[in-house]
N, C-alpha and C positions, 0 to 999 in steps of 0.2 A: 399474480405473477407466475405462480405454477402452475396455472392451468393453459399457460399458452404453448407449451408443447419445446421452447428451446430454452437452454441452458440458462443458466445466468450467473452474472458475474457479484460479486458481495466487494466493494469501493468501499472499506472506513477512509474516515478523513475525507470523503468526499468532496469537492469545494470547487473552487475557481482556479482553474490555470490550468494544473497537468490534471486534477480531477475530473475536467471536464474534458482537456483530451482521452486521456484511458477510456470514460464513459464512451464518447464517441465512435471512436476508432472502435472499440468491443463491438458497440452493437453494431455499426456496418459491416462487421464481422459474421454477426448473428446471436448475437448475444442481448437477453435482457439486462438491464441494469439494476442491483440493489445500492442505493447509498445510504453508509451510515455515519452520522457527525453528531455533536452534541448542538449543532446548529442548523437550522434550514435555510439560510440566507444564501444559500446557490441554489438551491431546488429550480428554481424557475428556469435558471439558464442551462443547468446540465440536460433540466428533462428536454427542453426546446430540442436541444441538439442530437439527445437520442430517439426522440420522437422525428426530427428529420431525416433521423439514419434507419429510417424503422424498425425503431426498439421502442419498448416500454422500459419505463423508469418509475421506481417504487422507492420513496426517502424514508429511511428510518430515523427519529429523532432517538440516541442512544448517549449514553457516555461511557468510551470503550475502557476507562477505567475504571467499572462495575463489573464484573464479570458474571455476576446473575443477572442482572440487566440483560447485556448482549444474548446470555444464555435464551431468558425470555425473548424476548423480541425478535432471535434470529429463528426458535423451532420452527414455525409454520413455514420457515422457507428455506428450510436447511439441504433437501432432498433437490432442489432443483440449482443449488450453489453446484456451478462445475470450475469454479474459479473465485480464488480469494486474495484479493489485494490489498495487503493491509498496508496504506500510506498516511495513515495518521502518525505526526509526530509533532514535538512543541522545541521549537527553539530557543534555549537558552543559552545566552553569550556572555559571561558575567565570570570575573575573578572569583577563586574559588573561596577567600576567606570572607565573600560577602553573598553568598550563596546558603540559603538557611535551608533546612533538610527537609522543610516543606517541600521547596521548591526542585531539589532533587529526588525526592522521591516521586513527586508530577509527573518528570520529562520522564525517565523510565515507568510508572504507571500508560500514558499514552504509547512508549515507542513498543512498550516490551510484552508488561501484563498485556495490553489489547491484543499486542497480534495474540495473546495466550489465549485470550478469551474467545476470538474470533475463530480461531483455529480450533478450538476443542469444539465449539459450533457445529465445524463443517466437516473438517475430518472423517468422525465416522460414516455418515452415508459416502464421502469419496471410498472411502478403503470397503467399504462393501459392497461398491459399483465396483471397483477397480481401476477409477482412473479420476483423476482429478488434478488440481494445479494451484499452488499456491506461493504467490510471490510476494517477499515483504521488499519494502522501499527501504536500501540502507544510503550508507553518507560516507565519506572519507571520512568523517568522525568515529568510526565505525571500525578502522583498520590504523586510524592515526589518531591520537589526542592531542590536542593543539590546546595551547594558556589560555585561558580563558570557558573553554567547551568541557569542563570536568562534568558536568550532568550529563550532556549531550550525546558526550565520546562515551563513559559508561552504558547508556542505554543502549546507542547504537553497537557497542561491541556484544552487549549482552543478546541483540535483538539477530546479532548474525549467529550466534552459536546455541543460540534457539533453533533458527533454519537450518545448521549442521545438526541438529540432534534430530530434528522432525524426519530430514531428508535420509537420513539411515533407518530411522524406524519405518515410517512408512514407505518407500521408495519402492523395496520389494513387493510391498501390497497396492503398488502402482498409481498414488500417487507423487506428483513431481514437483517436490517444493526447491523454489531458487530465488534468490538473495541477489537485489540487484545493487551496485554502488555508483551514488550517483555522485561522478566526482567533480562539482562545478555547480555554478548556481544557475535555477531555471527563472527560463523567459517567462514571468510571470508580474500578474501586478502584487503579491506578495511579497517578490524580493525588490521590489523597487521602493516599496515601504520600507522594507529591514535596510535596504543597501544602498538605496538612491538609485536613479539613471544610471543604465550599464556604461561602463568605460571599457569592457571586451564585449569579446561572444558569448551569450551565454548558452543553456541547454536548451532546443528549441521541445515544448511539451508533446506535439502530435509527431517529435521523432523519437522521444521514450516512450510515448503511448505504443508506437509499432514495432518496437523491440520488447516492450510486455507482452504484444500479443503473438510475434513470435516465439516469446517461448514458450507461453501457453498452448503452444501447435505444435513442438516439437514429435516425432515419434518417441516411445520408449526404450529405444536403442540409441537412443543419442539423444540424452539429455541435458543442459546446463546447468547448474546448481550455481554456479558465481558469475554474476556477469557487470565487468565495470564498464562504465558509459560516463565519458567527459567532450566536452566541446575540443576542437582541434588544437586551439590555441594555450590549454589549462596543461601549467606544468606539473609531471608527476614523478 
């Protein structure tokens, strides 16, 4: 992967839906693809699609909440990460007095420690190139806690003032970490699992895949650091 000469981007939580748009859309871009998940059961269809955008696609089997793990598995290709996506996250829906502390400390292990992990990764060769980009995936759980999302909304509030700490420490050593909220459910076949057949619009994937990469292209005179993204119809 680093010996082919362009950038690449680091996809945790890699999978089927918006993982494999992000994938996509990146490498027609120019961009190689790393994915990392604690599962390979996309591998086949993300690579098809970035091998048609001609990109190369490299799956790492990891579990982003290990942090020596990630640490391992991500060095040999830390220097060619010009972009870090951290969109692993675990959904859970569940009242909070049946909620056992296993299971809240999971969803913030996946939403929080990862991107922590994934981030100390790549960071230092960004800030001593000068330039790099990294976006985490947040949630209206993230800025609202709703009954039932007490894990949920914790992590993701946690996982946003992670991205406020990151983007003032490094920003000035140029690179550009921003925090996107996605506020509505995406067109995918994972949410048709959790939620059944849509009854609105929902987020179509290869149109948040093209607002990830633009802000991955932004200049450094004008950059985003928050950016909310809902379907037309999602009241807010």
């Amino acid at each position: 992967m680093s010996g082919s000469g362009k950038p690449a981007v680091l996809l945790t939580g890699s999978a089927e839906g918006l993982g494999e748009s992000i994938a996509e859309t990146f490498a027609t871009a120019g961009y190689d693809i790393i994915g990392l998940s604690r599962s390979d059961r996309a591998t086949a269809s993300i690579a098809q699609r970035v091998n048609d955008a001609r990109g190369c696609y490299l799956h790492l089997t990891c579990d982003v909440t290990r942090p020596s793990d990630v640490a391992d598995v991500l060095r040999p290709h830390a220097e060619s990460i010009g972009v870090l996506i951290h969109n692993a996250h675990s959904l859970l829906i569940k009242p909070f007095e049946q909620t056992d502390a296993a299971e809240f400390e999971h969803v913030w292990r996946v939403a929080c420690l990862g991107a922590m992990a994934a981030a100390q990764a790549v960071l230092p060769p960004m800030a001593e190139r000068g330039n790099g980009t990294i976006i985490f995936t947040g949630a209206t759980a993230g800025i609202r806690g709703s009954a039932s999302f007490s894990a949920f909304a914790s992590a993701k509030f946690a996982l946003r003032g992670l991205a406020q700490s990151l983007a003032r420490e490094y920003g000035q050593r140029g690179v550009h970490v921003a925090h996107v909220i996605l506020d509505g459910l995406i067109d995918e076949a994972q949410t048709n699992e959790r939620f059944g057949p849509a009854q609105n619009l929902r987020m179509g994937p290869n149109a948040i895949a093209r607002s990830y990469l633009a802000l991955a292209s932004q200049p450094p005179s004008a950059w985003t650091h928050e950016m909310d993204l809902r379907p037309f119809l999602e009241r807010f």
